[in-house]
C-alpha positions as a printed NumPy array, in Angstrom:
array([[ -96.148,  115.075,   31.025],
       [ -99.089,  113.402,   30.826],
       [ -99.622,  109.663,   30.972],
       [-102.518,  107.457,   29.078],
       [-103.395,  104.295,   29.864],
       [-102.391,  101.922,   27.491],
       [-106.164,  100.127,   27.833],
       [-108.652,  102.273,   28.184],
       [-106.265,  105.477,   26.438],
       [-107.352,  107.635,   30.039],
       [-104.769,  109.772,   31.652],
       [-103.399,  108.445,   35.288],
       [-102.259,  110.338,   37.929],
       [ -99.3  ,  107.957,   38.574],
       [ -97.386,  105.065,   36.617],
       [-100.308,  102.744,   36.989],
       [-102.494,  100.468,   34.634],
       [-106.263,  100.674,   35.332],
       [-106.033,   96.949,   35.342],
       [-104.184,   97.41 ,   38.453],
       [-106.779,   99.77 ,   40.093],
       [-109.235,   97.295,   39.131],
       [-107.357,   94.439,   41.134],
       [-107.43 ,   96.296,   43.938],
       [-111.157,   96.98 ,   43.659],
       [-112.144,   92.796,   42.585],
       [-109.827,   92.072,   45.891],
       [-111.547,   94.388,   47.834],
       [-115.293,   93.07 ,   46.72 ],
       [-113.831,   89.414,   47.041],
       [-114.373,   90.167,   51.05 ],
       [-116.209,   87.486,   52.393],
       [-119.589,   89.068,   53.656],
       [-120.159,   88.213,   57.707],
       [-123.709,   87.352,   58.091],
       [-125.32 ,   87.569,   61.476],
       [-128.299,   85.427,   60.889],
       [-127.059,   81.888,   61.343],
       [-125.888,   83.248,   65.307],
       [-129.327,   84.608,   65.659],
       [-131.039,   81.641,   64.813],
       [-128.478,   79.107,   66.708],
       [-129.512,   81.658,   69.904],
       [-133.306,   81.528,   69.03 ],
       [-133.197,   77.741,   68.319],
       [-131.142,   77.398,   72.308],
       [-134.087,   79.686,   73.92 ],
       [-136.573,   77.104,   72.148],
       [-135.028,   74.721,   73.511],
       [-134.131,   76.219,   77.357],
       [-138.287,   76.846,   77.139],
       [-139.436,   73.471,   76.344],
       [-137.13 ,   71.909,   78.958],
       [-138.751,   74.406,   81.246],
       [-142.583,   73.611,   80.212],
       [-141.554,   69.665,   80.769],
       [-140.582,   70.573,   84.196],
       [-144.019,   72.442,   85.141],
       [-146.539,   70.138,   87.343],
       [-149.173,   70.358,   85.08 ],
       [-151.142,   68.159,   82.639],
       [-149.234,   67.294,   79.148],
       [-152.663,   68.651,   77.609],
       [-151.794,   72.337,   79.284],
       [-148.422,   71.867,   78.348],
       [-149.053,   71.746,   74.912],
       [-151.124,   74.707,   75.031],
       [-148.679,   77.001,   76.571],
       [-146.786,   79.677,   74.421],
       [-143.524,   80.238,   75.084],
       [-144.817,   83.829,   76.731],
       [-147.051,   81.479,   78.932],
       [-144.788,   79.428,   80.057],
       [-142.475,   81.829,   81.43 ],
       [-144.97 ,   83.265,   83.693],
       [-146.357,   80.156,   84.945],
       [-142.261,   79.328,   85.399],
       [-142.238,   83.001,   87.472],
       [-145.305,   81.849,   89.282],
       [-143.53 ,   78.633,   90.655],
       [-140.274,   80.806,   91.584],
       [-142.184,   83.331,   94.193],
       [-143.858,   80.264,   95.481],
       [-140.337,   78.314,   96.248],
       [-138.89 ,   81.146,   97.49 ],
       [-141.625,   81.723,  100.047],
       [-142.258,   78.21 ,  100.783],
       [-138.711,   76.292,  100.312],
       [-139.549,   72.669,   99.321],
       [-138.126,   71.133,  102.235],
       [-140.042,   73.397,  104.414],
       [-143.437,   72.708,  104.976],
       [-146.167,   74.966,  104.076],
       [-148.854,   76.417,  106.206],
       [-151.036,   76.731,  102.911],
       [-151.376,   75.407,   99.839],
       [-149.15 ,   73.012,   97.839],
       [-149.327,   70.442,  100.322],
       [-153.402,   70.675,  100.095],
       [-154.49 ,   67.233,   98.574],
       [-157.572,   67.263,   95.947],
       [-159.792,   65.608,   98.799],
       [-159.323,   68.59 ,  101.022],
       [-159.618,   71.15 ,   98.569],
       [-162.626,   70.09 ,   97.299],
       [-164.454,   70.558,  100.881],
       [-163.63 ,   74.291,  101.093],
       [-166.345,   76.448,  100.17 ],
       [-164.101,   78.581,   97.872],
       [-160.541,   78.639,   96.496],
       [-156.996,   79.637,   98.147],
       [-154.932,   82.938,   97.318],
       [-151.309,   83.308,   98.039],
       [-150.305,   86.485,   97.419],
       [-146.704,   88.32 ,   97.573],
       [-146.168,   91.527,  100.164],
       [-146.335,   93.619,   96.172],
       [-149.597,   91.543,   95.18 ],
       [-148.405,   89.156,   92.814],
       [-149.38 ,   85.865,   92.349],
       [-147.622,   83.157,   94.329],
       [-150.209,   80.512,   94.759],
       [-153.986,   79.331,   93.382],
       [-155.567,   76.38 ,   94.35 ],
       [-156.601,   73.871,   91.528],
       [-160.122,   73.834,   92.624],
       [-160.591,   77.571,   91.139],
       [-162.083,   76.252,   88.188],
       [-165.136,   74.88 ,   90.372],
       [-165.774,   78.598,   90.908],
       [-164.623,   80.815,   88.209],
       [-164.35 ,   78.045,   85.52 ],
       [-160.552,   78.333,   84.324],
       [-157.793,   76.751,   85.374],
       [-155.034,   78.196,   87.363],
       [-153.096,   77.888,   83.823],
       [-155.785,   79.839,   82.209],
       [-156.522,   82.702,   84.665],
       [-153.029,   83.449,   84.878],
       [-153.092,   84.242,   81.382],
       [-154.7  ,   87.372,   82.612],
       [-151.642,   88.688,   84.39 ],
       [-149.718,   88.168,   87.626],
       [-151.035,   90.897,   89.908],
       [-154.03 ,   89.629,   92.281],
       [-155.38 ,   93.057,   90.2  ],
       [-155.467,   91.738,   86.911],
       [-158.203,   89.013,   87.488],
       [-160.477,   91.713,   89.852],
       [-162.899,   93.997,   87.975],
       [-161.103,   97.126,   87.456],
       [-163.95 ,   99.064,   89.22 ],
       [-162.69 ,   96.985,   92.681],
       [-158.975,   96.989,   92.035],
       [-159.057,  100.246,   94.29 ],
       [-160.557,   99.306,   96.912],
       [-158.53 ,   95.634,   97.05 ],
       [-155.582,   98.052,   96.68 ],
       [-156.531,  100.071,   99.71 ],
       [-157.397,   96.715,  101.628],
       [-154.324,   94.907,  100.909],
       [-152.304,   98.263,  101.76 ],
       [-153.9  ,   98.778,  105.24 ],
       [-153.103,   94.796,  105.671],
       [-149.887,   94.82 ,  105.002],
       [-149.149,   97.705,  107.353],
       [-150.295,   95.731,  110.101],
       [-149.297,   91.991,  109.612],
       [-152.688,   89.678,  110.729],
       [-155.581,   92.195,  110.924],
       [-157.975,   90.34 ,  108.63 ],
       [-159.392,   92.324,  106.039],
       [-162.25 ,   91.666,  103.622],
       [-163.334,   93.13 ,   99.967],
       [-166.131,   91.968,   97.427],
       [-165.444,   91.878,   93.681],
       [-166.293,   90.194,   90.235],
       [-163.681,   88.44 ,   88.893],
       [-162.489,   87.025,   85.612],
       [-164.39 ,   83.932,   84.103],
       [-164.732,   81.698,   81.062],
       [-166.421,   82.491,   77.898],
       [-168.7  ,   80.031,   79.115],
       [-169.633,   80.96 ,   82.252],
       [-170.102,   84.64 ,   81.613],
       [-172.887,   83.205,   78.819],
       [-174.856,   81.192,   81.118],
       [-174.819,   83.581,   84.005],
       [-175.126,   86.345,   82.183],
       [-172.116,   88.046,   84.015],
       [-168.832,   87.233,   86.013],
       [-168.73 ,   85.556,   89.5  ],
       [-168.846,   87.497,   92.643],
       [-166.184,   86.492,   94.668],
       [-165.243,   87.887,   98.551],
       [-161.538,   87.499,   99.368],
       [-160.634,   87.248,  103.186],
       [-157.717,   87.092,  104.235],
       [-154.51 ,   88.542,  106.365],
       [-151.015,   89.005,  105.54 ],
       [-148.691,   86.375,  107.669],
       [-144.93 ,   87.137,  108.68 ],
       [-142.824,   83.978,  107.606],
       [-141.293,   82.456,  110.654],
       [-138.187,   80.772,  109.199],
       [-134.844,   82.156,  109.396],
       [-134.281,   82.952,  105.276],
       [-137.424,   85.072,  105.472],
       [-137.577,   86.648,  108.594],
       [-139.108,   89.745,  107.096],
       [-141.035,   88.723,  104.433],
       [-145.154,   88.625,  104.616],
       [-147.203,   86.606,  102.373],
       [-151.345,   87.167,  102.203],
       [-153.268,   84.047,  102.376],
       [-156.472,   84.141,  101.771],
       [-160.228,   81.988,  100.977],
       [-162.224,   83.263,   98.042],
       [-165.578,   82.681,   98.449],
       [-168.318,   82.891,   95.565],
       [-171.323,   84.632,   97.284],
       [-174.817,   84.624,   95.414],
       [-176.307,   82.344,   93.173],
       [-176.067,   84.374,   90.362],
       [-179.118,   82.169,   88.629],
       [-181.14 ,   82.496,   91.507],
       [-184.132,   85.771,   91.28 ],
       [-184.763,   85.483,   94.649],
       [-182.577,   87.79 ,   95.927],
       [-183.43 ,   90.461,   93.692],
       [-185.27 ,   93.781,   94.513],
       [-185.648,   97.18 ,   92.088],
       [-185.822,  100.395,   92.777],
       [-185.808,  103.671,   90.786],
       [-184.099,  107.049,   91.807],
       [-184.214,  110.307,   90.441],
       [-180.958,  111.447,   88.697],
       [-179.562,  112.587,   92.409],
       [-180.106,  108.906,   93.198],
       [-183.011,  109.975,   95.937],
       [-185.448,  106.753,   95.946],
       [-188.444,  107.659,   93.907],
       [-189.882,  104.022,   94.208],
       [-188.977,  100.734,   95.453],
       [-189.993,   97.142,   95.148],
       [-191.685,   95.819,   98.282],
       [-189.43 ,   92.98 ,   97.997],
       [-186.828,   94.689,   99.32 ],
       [-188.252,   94.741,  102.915],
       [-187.316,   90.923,  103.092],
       [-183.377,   91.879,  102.446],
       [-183.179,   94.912,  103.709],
       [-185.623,   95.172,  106.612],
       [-186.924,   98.546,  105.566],
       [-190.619,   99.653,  104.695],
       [-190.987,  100.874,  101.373],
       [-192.55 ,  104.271,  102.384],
       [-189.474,  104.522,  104.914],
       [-187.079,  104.886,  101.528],
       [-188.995,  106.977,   99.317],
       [-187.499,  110.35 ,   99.67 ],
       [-184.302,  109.419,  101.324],
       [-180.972,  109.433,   99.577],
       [-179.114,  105.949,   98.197],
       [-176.021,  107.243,   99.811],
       [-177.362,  107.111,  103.247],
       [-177.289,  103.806,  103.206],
       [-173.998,  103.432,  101.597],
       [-170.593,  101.864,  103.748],
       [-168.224,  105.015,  103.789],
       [-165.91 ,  102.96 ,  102.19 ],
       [-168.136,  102.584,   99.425],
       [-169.212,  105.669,   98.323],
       [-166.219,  107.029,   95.8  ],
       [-167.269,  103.868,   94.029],
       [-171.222,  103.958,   93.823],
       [-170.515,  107.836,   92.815],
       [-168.109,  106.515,   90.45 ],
       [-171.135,  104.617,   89.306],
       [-173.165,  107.094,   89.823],
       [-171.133,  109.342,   87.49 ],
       [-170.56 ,  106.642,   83.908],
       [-174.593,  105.998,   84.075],
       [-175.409,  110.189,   84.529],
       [-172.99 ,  110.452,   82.126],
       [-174.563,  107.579,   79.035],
       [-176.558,  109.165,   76.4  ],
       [-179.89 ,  108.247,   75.503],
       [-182.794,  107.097,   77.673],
       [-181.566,  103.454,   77.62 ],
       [-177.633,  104.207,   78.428],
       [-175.577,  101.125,   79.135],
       [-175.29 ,   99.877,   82.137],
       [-173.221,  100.393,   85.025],
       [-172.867,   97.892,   87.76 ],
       [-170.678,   97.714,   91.351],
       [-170.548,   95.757,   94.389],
       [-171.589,   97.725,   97.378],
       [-172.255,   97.545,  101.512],
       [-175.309,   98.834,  102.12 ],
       [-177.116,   99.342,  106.065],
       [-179.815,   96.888,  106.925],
       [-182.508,   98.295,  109.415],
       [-180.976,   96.115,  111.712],
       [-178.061,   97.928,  111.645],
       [-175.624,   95.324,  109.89 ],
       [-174.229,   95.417,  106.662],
       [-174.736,   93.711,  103.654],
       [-173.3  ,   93.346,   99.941],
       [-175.791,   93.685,   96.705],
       [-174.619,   93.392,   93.045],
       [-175.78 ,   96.675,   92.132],
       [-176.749,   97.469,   88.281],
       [-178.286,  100.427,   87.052],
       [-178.978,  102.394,   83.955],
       [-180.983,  105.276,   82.796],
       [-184.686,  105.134,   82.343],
       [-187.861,  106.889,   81.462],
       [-186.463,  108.801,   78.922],
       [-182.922,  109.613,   80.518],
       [-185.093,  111.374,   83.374],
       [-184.517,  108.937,   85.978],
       [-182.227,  105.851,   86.826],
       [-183.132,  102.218,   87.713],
       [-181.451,   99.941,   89.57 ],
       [-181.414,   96.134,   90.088],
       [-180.043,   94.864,   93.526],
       [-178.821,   91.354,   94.371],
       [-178.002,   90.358,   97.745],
       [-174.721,   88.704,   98.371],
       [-175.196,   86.198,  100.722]])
């Protein structure tokens, strides 16, 4: 037998009312709803807060601090951890943090303490003398020793750094461009040259008996504003010297009819030369007589047998049919 519902006249499966089934469907939607936002933001709002108590804790002017992103301050708060774990606090230092203002400012350059995997443990303040940003602000551009180097140099620094760390207090030596202001780059027309030297250093106290740290002096080299220690020279697309300024007798100590003919790579440091062909290889490859220009920092032989750096730019000239170069010597 069949059974209607005395409401809506339907037939039911069972004794029930649909008034019932619909009681069990306005209980069922009278669920309260769990919402996971307000726990979201009460976490967000105790990171804010974890942050800013770490930003009030960094050693830096309240004008940086109030400049930092959140992002920012958590590597600058990185930065400070590889430096107390390499230098405890109530050990003392042979570099850096203990440097007073007075001292720093009579070093020709700025100090580098790096980690045994590159990273950045440790910048003097005076690096804005030289590069003209803060320690704050050029460690916006990473914390690798690699992400303020021209990309060009990075392997070369790489290969340095490697070959020090192997063996613990050989000095090494490398030449690169680094990062600068805005500013900077628009008055001089480029970034600073800057040579690193430096050695890795075994840590003598008991909690890091095998742990190295590199220390290291940047030096700027070249007055970038200076055209005295320019010379040209043009090459043919092999980079054989077609013709050179006479000029370049004063920096290099060769005759000008001694370099016509010969290669560029002749006079090249072998550890140079994968990249000034590197160079070699973006300005062959630039379309157009006027292709952009390439630049590197190079060794090159003196006639006196000793070597010396030049800021190196060239480009394509004379209609894509030769390539010109502008030296500067790194003094």
């Amino acid at each position: 037998m069949t059974i209607f519902c005395t409401h809506c006249h339907r037939p039911l499966q069972a004794e029930m009312s649909c008034l019932a089934r619909r009681g069990k469907q306005a209980s069922s939607a009278l669920k309260p709803f769990r919402s996971t936002k307000s726990a979201s933001k009460a976490r967000r709002d105790q990171i804010n807060v974890e942050l800013q108590a770490l930003r009030s804790l960094l050693p830096i002017s309240a004008r940086e601090k109030e400049r930092l992103s959140y992002l920012h301050t958590m590597a600058l708060v990185c930065l400070r951890l590889r430096g107390a774990q390499l230098f405890p606090p109530d050990l003392v230092p042979p570099v850096g943090p203990a440097l007073g203002a007075e001292l720093l400012s009579l070093l020709p350059g700025f100090l580098l303490v790096l980690s045994a995997n590159a990273k950045l443990v440790y910048i003097s303040d005076n690096v804005a003398q030289v590069l003209g940003l803060s320690m704050v602000e050029l460690l916006a551009q990473g914390d690798t020793i690699f992400d303020i180097l021209d990309e060009r140099s990075c392997k070369d620094a790489r290969k340095k750094l490697l070959l020090a760390r192997e063996e613990p207090g050989r000095e090494i030596t490398f030449v690169s461009e680094m990062r600068t202001s805005k500013a900077f780059r628009l008055q001089h027309k480029g970034n600073r040259v800057v040579a690193v030297h430096g050695r890795f250093t075994t840590l003598h106290w008991p909690a890091f008996s095998n742990t190295t740290a590199f220390l290291a002096l940047c030096t700027p080299v070249g007055d970038v504003s200076s055209q005295d220690d320019l010379f040209q020279s043009t090459h043919f697309l092999d980079m054989t010297f077609a013709d050179v300024t006479e000029s370049v007798t004063y920096h290099l100590g060769y005759r000008r009819e001694e370099l016509i003919g010969q290669s560029w790579y002749r006079l090249l440091h072998p550890e140079d030369t994968d990249l000034a062909a590197m160079q070699h290889r973006a300005v062959g490859e630039s379309l157009g007589a006027e292709g952009a220009a390439g630049t590197a920092v190079l060794r090159v032989l003196r006639a006196d047998r000793s070597w010396v750096w030049l800021h190196v730019s060239a480009r394509r000239d004379r209609g894509g049919r030769a390539i010109a170069c502008t030296s500067r010597c790194l003094r």
